[in-house]
N, C-alpha and C positions, 0 to 999 in steps of 0.2 A: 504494500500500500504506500503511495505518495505521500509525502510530509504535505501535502495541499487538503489529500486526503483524511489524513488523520485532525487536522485540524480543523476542516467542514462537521467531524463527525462529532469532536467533542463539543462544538459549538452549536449540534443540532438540537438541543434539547431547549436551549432557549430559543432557538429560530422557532421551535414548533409551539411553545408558548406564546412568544409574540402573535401566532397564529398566521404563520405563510405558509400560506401554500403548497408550495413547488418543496419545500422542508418535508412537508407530511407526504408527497409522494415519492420524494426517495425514502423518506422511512419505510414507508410501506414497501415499496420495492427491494427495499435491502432486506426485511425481515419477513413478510410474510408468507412467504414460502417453508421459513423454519419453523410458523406458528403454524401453519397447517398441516407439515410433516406431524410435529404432537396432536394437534386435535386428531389427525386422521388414523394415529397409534392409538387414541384411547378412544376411538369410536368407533373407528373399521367404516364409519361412512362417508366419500368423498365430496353429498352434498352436503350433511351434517359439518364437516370440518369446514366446506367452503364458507359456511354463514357464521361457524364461529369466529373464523379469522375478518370475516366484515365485522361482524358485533364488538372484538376487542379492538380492532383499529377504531371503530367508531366513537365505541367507550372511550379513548384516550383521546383523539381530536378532540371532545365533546367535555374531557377533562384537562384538556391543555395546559393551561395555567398552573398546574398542581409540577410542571414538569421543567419550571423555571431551575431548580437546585438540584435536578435529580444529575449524578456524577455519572452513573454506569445506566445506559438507556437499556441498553438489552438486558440486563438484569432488571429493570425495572417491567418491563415489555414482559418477560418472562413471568414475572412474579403476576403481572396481571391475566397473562393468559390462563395461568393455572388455575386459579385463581376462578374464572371465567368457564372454564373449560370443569372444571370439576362442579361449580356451582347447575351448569347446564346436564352434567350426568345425573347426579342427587334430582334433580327436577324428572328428564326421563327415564329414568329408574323403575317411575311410577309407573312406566307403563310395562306392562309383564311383558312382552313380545319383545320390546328392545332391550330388557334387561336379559332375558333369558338366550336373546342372541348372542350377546355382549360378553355374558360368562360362560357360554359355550363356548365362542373363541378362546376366550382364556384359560379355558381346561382342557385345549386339546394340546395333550402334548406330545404327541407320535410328530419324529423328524421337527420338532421343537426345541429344544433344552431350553430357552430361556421363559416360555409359555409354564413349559416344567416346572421350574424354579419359581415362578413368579403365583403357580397353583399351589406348592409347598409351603411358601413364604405366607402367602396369604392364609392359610390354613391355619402353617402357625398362631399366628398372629389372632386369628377368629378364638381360637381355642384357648391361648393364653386370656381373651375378653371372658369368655362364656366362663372359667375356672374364677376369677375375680366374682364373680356375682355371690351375691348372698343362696344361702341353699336355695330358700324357697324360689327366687329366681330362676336361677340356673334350671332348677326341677320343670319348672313350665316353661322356660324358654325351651329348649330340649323335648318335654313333648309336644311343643305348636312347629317348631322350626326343623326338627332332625326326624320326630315321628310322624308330624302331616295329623294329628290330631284337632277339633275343632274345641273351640274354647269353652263350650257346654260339656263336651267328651272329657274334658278337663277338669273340670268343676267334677264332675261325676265321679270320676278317675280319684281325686286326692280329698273329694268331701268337702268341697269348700263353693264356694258361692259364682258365680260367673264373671261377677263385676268386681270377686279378689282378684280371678284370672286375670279378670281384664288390664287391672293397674298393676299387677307385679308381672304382667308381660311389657306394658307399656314401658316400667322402670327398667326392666333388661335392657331392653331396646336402646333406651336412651345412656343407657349406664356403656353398652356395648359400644355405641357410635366414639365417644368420649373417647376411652381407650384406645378407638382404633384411628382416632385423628389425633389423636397423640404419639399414635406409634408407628404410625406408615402415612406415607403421600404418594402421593401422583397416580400412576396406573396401579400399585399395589394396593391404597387406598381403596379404589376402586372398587376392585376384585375381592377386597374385606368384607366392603358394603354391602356388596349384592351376595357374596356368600352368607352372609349373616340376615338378608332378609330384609335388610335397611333401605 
């Protein structure tokens, strides 16, 4: 890279605050190809990743001014796509057909090893959550989530009321999330969430 170069780039971060133009399309030009290599890793959809990479560029035009002090842009670029990118999976999650796509990919590990490792890790990680729980938790997270029991069969099952079921699934759940965004990110993260039912 040119010393012209290097110097355009450190200087870009106020240029795109100041809000020019021709600033935010070399940014975008220089980066968003690497932000859609990631979205298109943790989604497997090519039009999925194409609108996440509009949504983060846009987010940041649209937060400009925030980007007057920022020292390292693609760290900051980064931080915001993940950021962005993971808030967008937790959201379709929700829906059972994209999730159930999503960790299918990621549990196939035949002519994989990193697919491998990344279903291990995540495992770990689920299991170290679910062991943290209080008994009675763990006890019905485990029959709703590992046995496929329904939450009346439950109540039935341990003698207890539906609407116990209800809130000491509900606190697994949230107790689960907790630990596992404190203990993995990114595409691991992921792969936590949706194995754990989140």
């Amino acid at each position: 890279m040119k010393k012209d170069d290097i110097s355009q780039q450190g200087e870009l971060p106020a240029r795109l605050a100041a809000g020019e133009e021709t600033a935010f399309r070399e940014f975008f030009h220089s980066y968003s190809h690497h932000i859609y290599n990631v979205a298109f890793l943790m989604t497997k959809s090519a039009g999925l990743a194409e609108d996440m990479v509009q949504e983060i560029f846009l987010k940041i035009w649209l937060h400009r001014s925030q980007l007057a002090g920022v020292e390292n842009l693609k760290a900051y670029l980064y931080t915001c796509a993940r950021r962005h990118i993971l808030n967008e999976l937790r959201k379709k999650t929700g829906n059972r057909h994209f999730a159930e796509s999503l960790l299918e990919y990621f549990s196939e590990s035949a002519d994989n090893p990193e697919q491998a490792l990344l279903r291990k890790e995540s495992r770990s990680f689920l299991h170290q959550a679910i062991a943290r729980l209080p008994e009675r938790q763990r006890e019905i997270y485990r029959l709703s989530k590992e046995r496929g029991l329904k939450q009346e069969e439950i109540a039935a099952k341990l003698n207890i009321s539906q609407h116990t079921v209800r809130n000491h699934l509900a606190q697994a759940l949230v107790n689960i999330r907790l630990f596992l965004e404190r203990s993995a990110t990114g595409i691991l993260l992921i792969c936590c969430l949706l194995q754990a039912g989140l």
